[in-house]
N, C-alpha and C positions, 0 to 999 in steps of 0.2 A: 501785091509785092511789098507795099510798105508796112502791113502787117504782118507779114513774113521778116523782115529788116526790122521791126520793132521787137518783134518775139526774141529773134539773135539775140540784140541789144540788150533786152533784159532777161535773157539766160545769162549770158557772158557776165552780165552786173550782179547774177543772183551768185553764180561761181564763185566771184572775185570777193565778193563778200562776205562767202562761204568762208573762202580759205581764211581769209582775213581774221573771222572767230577763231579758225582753226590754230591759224599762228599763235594769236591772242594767250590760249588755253595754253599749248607749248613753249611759250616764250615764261609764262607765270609759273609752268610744271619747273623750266628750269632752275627756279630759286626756291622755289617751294621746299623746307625741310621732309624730304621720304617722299618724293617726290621726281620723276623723272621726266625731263623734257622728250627724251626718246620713246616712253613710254604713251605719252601723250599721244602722239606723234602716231603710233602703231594704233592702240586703240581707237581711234578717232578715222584708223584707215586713210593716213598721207604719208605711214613711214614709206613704204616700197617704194612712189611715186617719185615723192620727193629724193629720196635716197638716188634713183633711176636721175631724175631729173642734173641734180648734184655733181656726179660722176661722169656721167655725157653730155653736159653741159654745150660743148663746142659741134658736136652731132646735128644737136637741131636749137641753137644761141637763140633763136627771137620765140621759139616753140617754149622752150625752158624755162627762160628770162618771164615769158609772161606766168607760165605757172607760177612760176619761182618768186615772184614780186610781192604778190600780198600776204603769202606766207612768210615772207622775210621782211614784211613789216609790220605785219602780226606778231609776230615775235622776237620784233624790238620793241613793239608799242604794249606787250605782256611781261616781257624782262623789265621793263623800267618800272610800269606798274608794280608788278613784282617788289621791285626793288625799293618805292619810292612809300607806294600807299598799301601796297599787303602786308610789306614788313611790321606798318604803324597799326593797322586792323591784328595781324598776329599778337601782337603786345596785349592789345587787350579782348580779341578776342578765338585766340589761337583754339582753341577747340574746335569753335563754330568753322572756322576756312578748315580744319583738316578736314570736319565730315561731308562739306559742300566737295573738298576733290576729292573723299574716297569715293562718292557717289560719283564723279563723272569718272573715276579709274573702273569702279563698278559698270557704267553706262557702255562705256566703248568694247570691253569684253566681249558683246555679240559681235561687234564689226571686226576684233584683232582676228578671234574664230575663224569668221569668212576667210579673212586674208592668210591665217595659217594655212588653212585646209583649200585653197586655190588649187593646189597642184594635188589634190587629192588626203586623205585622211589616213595615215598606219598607226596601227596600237603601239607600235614599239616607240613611237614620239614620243609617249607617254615616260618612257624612261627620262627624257633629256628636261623634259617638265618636274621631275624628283631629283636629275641634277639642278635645275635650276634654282628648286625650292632651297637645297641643301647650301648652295654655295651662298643665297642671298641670307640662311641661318647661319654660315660662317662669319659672312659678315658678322652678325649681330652679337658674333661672341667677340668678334677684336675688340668690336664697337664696346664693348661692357667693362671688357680684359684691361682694353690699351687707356691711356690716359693720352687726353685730347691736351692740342697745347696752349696755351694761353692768349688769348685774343692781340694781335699786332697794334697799334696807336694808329697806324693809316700802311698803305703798301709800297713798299719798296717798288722800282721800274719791276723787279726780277720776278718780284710775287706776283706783282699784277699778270706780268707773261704767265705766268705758271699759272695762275688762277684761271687765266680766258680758258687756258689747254684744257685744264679742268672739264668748263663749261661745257666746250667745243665736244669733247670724250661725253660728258652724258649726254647732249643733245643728242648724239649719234648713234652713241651703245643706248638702244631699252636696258631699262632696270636701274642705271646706276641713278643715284641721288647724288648731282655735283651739289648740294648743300651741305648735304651730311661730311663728306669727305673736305670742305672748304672749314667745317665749323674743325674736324680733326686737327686741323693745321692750324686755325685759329686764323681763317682768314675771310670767314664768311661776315661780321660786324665789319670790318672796314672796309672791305666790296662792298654792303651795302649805301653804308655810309658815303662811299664814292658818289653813287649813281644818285642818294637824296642829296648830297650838299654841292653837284655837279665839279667833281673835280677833274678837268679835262684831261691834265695829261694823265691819271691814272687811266682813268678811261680809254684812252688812245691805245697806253700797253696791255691793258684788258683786251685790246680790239686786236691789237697784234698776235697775244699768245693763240688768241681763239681761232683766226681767219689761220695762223700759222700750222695747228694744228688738226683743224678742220678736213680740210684737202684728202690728206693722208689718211685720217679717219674714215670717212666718209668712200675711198676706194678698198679698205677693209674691209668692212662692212659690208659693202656691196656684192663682194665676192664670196663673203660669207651666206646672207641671206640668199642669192643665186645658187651658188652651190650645194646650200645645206639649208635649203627655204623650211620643212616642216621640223626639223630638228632646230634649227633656228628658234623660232616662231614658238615651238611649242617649251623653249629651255625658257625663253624670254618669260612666257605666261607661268611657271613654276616661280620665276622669279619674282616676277609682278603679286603673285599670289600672296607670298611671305612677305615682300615690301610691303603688303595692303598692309596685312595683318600685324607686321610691328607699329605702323604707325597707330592703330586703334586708337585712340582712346578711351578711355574709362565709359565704362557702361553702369548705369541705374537707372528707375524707373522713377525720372520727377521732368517735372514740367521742361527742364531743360533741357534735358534728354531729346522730349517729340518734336521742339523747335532744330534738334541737329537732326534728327529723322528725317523730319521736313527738309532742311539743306541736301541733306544726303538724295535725300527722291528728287530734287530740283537738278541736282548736280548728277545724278542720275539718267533723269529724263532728258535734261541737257544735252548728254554726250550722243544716247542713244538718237537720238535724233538727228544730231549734226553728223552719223554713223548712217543711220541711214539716207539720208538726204546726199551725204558723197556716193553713196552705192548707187 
């Protein structure tokens, strides 16, 4: 019996610490530039869960809550990272972290797969996968077209709300990049800047816009993925595809290159593992 009460013990620990990675990687997707915290999220096999979890929340409060804990502090303990020590590694070595996540965007792929095709596999998904590729290359033309606006000094209460909203919406939607869309506004340097030089009350209406828009998201969403689970699923992965592939970077054949290879297979192996270890 007590061996039986121990095994629990450290499944429940092995879980908890699962998810924990899992937040971690989702909380970092969320500031990551080309990068989606929702993304993460799906790939890695916690979006449905979580999303589930989210919106019925008051259904099963102490069933949820425990799910719901280590990946919500996983993914405040990967946002700040994010925000504090990625931003500083991106400075100087922004190449190396993109190929380290295209390799864990790459890793989770077999697990979003499973989770698309749950309820079965039809060819015609395959259309909403060429929508998705198409709107995520639309993007890329405003992106080129529009002119982005000039970085803010620190944020206003009103930016800050609007910025969380931001977050809140990619966290939720796969695909979006709330970095890219924050850099458009010119309000991704002084979010970060918030969260490195700890300025509270920004941070407070960061907390606001985000929890405010959350909610409402998050039961979108839900009735989306239920309703339209392989069309969902398979528009996300079209999306996700294009995302990968604008952020590349530059390809040659030198020494520096096999060390982001390397990253990429690490970040890779990574996913694919914390992909099957949740399965």
């Amino acid at each position: 019996m007590d061996n039986e009460n121990g095994t629990k013990r450290l499944s429940a620990r092995g879980t908890f610490l699962l998810h924990l990675a899992v937040g971690v990687v989702i909380g970092i997707g969320g500031v990551l530039p080309g990068v989606s915290g929702g993304v993460m999220a799906v790939s890695l096999g916690l979006y449905k869960p979580m999303i589930d979890a989210l919106a019925g929340f008051f259904k099963a409060p102490k069933k949820n809550f425990l799910f719901l804990l280590p990946v919500g502090l996983g993914a405040g303990l990967g946002f700040l990272l994010g925000a504090v020590v990625l931003s500083r590694l991106m400075r100087r070595w922004y190449v190396e972290v993109m190929w380290l996540f295209l390799g864990l965007v790459a890793g989770g792929i077999p697990s979003f797969l499973h989770e698309a095709n749950e309820r079965g596999f039809k060819k015609r998904y395959l259309i909403a996968t060429v929508l998705g590729a198409c709107l995520a290359s639309l993007l890329l033309f405003f992106r080129r077209e529009g002119a982005a606006l000039p970085d803010a000094e620190c944020l206003t209460p009103l930016m800050a709300v609007l910025a969380g909203a931001i977050v809140a919406v990619g966290t939720v939607i796969p695909g979006i990049s709330t970095a890219f869309v924050l850099m458009y506004m010119g309000w991704y340097r002084p979010m970060m800047d918030a969260f490195a030089e700890a300025r509270v009350a920004t941070l407070i209406f960061l907390g606001i816009g985000a929890a405010g828009c959350f909610v409402g998201t998050v039961k979108a969403a839900r009735w989306v993925f239920d309703r339209f689970h392989g069309w969902a699923y398979y528009a996300v992965l079209g999306f996700l595809i294009v995302s990968a592939a604008l952020i590349l970077p530059g390809f040659a054949w030198t020494w520096d290159m096999a060390v982001n290879l390397l990253l990429a297979a690490a970040g890779f192996a990574g996913a694919y593992l914390l992909g099957k270890i949740h399965a």
